[in-house]
C-alpha positions, 0 to 999 in steps of 0.5 A: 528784976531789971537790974538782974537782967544784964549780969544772967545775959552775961552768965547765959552768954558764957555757959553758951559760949562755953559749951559752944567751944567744948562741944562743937568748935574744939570737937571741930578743931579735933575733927579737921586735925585728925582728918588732916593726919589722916590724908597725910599718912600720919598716925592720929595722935589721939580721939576725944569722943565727946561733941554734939550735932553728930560730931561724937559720931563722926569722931567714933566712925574716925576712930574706926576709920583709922584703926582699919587704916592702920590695920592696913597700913600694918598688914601691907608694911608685913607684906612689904617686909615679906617680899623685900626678904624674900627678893633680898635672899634670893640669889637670882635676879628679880626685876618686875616691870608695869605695862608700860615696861617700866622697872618698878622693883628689882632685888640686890642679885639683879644689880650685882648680876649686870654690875648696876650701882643703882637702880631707878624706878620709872625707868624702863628696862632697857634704859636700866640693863641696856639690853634689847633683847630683854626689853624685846622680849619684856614687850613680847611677854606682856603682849602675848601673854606668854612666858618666855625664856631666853639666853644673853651674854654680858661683859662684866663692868670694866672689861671683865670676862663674859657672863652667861645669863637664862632670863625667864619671862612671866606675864603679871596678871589681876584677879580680874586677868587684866595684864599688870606687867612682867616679871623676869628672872636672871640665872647667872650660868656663867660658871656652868658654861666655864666648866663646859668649856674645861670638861670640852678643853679637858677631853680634847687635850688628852686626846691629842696627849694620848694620840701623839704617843700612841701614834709613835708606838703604832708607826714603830710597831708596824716597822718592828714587823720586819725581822732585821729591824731588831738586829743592829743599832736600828732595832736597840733605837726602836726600842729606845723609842717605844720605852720613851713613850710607854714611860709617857704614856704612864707618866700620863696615866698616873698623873690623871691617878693622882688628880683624880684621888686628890680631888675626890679627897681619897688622899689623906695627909700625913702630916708632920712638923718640919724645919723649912730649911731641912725641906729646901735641903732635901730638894736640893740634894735630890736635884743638883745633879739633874741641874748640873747635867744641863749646866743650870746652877741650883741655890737654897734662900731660906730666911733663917728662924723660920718656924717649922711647917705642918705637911705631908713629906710625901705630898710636898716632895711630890708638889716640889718634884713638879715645880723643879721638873718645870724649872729644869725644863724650862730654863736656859744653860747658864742660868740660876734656879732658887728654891727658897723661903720665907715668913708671910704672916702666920705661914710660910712661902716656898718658892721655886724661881727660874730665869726662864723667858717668862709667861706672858701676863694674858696666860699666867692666871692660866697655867695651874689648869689642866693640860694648859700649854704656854707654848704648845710646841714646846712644851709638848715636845719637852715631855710634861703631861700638862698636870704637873702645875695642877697637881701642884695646886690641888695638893697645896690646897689640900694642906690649907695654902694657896699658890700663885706664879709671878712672872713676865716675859723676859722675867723669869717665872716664879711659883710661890706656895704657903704652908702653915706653921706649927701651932 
């Protein structure tokens, strides 16, 4: 019997030693690894539900922990998800600051809005935008609780133009009304503001355009009351004036016409294919005689092999009708005028260029607007409306192309417009 007793120690030892590792230290094991995945954030890669002295319980109550854990995990990732596409389509600018006026989320608009490459969280707002009077009024907001609005100007990054921005302000509450922080809103009115200038610019130039013909007319109106006006030399200049400016008047009026309709769309093209060589042809037949009564030589520089273009004959005659009318205008006796052509891609450019004085490079991106004047004397005094480079621009627009002016003083100017080819 006592010979057996060593060999059953050794066996019972083992068998305990063997449940000892299989149900409580490899459980224990199991239990501070999850525990450890857990606090670290990480997914538990796997439960073995099996112990004893509570531990199956603790590895069941573990399970269950995580599966809320990642419940929550998920739905906060969806509202995560949500929110950042929701800030991400808008095309306003969202930043939303804690109580202590740091930035803690902004979307894409806002970055793009005051040309910020990156945004960090933790700054405060005023280190972020670099504008006091929205970390002033982010302070106020969020002090009083009160939502707040307000109108800012910025310059663009690298001395672009100034921008216009509403910045709308509302405090951030809790469910338990303790204030969290604020939100602000950043709408870009820069493009509104911009038409507003146009419309106020627009109306006052055709005031001044239609007072100064108008005055003419009254002044020499009253002068015609006297009867021995109209006999002689003196009346036939009277009437020579108030034709001038009738003429003025209605070139005016009709230009506006013509505005109006092409950029309503109530103009429908007439299109058709043509040679621009044979187009250059026409223009320089049409003018040459204008050209030489003022001394200014008219040449035709077309490439040769040019495919034909689609256009309106009608609308094109009327684009090129205003380009040599300014070329006319605005070039010196003895020099050259050239209407030409060229292959650019898959269209073709029509050009008309003079040896004029040149536009300055701060006003040439401005010369296809309404009533803009290079020379506001001048070019009043020489009799165009202002509307011509405008209209020029609307029609060639009309046909799918683009137009644009090179120039500089002393440079000549050169008024480039494309057209696109027959397919």
């Amino acid at each position: 019997m006592d010979g057996w007793l060593p060999p059953l120690i050794v066996i019972v030892g083992g068998v305990a030693l063997a449940w000892a590792w299989t149900m409580v230290y490899r459980p224990l094991l199991q239990v501070r690894r999850l525990v450890r995945e857990l606090a670290e954030g990480k997914e538990p890669s796997g439960f073995v539900a099996r112990g004893s002295l509570g531990l199956e319980e603790i590895i069941v109550d573990l399970d269950r922990i995580s599966g809320r854990l990642q419940g929550i995990s998920s739905q906060a990732a969806r509202g995560r998800f949500s929110l950042e596409a929701l800030l991400a389509s808008l095309s306003e600018g969202v930043v939303v600051t804690d109580p202590e006026g740091r930035v803690r989320l902004v979307n894409r608009s806002f970055s793009e809005m005051l040309g910020l490459r990156e945004v960090s969280p933790g700054r405060t707002i005023l280190e972020t935008a670099r504008i006091p009077e929205v970390a002033e009024a982010v302070q106020t907001t969020f002090l009083t609780g009160q939502g707040r609005g307000l109108e800012i100007r910025r310059q663009a990054p690298e001395g672009g133009e100034i921008r216009t921005f509403a910045v709308n302000l509302a405090p951030i509450s809790e469910e338990t009304g303790e204030r969290a922080g604020v939100v602000a809103v950043f709408y870009d009115l820069s493009k509104i503001r911009r038409l507003e200038t146009i419309r106020q610019e627009f109306v006052s130039n055709l005031s001044h355009e239609l007072r100064t013909p108008l005055s003419i007319l009254s002044g020499y109106l009253e002068t015609m009351e006297d009867p021995a006006v109209l006999r002689g030399a003196e009346g036939k200049e009277v009437l020579k004036v108030l034709q001038r400016n009738c003429e003025r008047l209605t070139g005016l009026v009709n230009d506006l016409l013509d505005l109006a309709r092409i950029e309503s769309g109530r103009i429908e093209l007439r299109m058709q294919a043509r040679k621009p060589d044979e187009i250059l042809h026409e223009v320089q037949e049409d003018w040459k005689r204008a050209f030489a009564g003022k001394r200014v030589k008219l040449e035709k520089a077309c490439e040769t092999d040019l495919p034909p273009v689609e256009s309106d004959p009608l609308r094109i005659g009327q684009v090129f009708a205003n380009l040599m009318d300014n070329a006319l205008r605005f070039a010196p006796p003895g020099t050259c005028v050239t209407v030409g052509a060229r292959r650019s891609g898959k269209q073709v450019e029509f050009f008309v260029r003079d040896e004029g004085e040149g536009i300055p490079d701060d006003k040439i991106g401005r010369i296809f607007e309404r009533f803009f004047r290079v020379d506001e004397g001048r070019t009043r005094d020489s009799g165009g409306t202002g509307l011509g480079l405008s209209i020029v621009k609307h029609l060639v627009q009309l046909h799918g192309g683009e137009v644009r002016a090179e120039s500089g003083l002393g440079r000549g100017t050169m008024i480039i417009f494309s057209l696109s080819t027959k397919r």
